[in-house]
N, C-alpha and C positions, 0 to 999 in steps of 0.2 A: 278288612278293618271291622273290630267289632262296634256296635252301637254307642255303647261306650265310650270310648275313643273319638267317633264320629262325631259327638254332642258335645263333648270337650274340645274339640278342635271348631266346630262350630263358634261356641261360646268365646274363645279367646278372639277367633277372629274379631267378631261383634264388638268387641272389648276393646280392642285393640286399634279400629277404627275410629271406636268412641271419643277414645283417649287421643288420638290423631286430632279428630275433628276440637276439642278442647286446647291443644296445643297450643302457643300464639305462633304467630304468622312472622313469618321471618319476608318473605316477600315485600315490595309492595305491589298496588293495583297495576294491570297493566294499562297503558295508556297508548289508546293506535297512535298511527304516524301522524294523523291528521290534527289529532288534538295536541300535540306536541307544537305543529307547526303554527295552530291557531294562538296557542297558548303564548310561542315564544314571539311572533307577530303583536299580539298585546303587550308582552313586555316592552318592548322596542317601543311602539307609542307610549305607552306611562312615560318613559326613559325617554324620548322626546319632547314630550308634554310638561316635564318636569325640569329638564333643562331651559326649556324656551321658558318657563316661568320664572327661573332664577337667572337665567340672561337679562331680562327685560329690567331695566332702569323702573324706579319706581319713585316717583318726586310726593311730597307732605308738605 
């Protein structure tokens, strides 16, 4: 492979990465198991906390 060549193919990779890293993200974040289960445990109390407040009678 001449020099040439070599520094062209250098340079695109560079480039090419660049433009990768710029891309938007199609992903989302990942999120372990634990924050998952911590997460969906909170929900479930709101969702509790929130019923039991529109249960409860409320006299004026």
């Amino acid at each position: 492979m001449n020099r040439r060549k070599k520094i062209n193919q250098l340079l695109k990779a560079h480039a090419k990465k660049a433009s990768a890293k710029l891309a938007p993200k199609n992903r989302n974040t990942y999120i372990s198991k634990a924050d998952r289960l911590k997460l969906a445990a909170e929900a479930s109390l709101g969702a509790e906390q929130a019923n039991a407040d529109s249960a409860s009678p409320t006299q004026h």
